[in-house]
N, C-alpha and C positions, 0 to 999 in steps of 0.2 A: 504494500500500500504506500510507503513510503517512498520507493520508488517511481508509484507512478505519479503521485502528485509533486516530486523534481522535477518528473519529466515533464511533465503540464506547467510547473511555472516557468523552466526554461525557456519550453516554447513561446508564452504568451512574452515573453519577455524578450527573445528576438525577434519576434514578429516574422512575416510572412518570409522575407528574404533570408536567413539563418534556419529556416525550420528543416529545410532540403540537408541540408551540410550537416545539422546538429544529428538529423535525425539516421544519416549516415554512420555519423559518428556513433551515435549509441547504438544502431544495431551489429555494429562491425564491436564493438567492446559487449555487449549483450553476451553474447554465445561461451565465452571464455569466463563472465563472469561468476561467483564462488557464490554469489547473495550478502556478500559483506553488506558495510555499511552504505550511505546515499553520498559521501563525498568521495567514492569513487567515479562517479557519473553526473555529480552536481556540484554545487557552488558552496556548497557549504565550509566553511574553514577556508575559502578564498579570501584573497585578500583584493582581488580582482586586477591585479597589475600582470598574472599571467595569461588572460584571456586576450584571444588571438582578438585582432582588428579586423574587421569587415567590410567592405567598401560598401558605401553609402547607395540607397535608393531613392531617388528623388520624385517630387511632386511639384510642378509647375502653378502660379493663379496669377492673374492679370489682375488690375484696378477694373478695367475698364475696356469690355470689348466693342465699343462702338463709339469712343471718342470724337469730338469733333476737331477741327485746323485746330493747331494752338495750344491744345489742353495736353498736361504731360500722362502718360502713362504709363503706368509702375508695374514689372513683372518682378516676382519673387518666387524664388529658387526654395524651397524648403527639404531637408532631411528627415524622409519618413522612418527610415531601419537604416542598421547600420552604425562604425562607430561613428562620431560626430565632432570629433577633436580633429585640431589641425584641418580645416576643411579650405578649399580653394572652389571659386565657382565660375563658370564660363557658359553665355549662352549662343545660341546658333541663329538664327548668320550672324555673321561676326559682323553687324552693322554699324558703319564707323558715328553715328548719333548717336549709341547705345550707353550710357555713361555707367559702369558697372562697378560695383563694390564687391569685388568678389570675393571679401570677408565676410562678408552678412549674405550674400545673396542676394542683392537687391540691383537691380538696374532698369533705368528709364530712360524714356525718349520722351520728345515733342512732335507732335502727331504736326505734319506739314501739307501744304495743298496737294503735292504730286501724289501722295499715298491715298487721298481720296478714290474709293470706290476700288483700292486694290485688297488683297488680302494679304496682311503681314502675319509670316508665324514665326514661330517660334518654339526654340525646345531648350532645356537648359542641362546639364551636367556639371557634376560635386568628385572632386578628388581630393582622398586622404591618403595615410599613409599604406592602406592597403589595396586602392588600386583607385579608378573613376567609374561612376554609377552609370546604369545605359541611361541613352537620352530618355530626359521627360516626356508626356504625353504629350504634344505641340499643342499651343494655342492658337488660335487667330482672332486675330483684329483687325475689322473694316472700319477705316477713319469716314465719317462723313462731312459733308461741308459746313463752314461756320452756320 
């Protein structure tokens, strides 16, 4: 019983992207296992400085998908799973208006006449120390006229 409720809080606790790996991991040490104790296979008596790092999953959101000429709008990069230290962020197309922080995640533009009635997307990606997350799920945004 003990076991299985480690293994339930590991999971919920790396979320969707670690569940594949962890779950790897425990059934390849499973079969060998004696039935010891739960800090064989869980966190317990961690001090959590030897827990491998992860590369980050990201989740893209827009301010504002139908801005008009003028008005800025703000895409933010967010860290869904994944570890989230040391993070760097960069988004796609590399449009040289795009004023990017890519400490925090955050970058904006100013929505101009020429992008009227086109469609701007966008997709973002986060790198840490154990690798860059696939691209986000694209956005777009149709600028309309003042």
């Amino acid at each position: 019983m003990k076991r299985s409720l480690t293994v339930t809080a590991l999971l919920m606790a790396l979320g969707a992207a670690g569940c594949i790996e962890l779950t790897g991991m425990l059934q390849s040490a499973m079969p060998g296992s004696d039935g010891g104790g739960a800090t064989s296979t869980g966190p317990s008596g961690s001090t959590g400085g030897d827990a491998d790092p992860s590369p980050p999953v990201v989740m893209l959101s827009v301010s504002n998908t139908g801005p008009l000429v003028g008005e800025e709008v703000e895409l933010t990069c967010s860290v869904v799973a994944g570890t989230t230290t040391d993070l760097t962020f960069d988004f796609q197309p590399a449009d040289p208006r795009l004023l990017v922080q890519n400490r925090t995640g955050v970058a904006t533009f100013i929505v101009e006449e020429p992008d009227v009635g086109s469609e701007l997307a966008f997709t973002c990606r986060a790198t840490n120390a154990a690798g860059t997350s696939q691209p986000s799920a694209e956005v777009v945004i149709i600028p309309s006229p003042s």
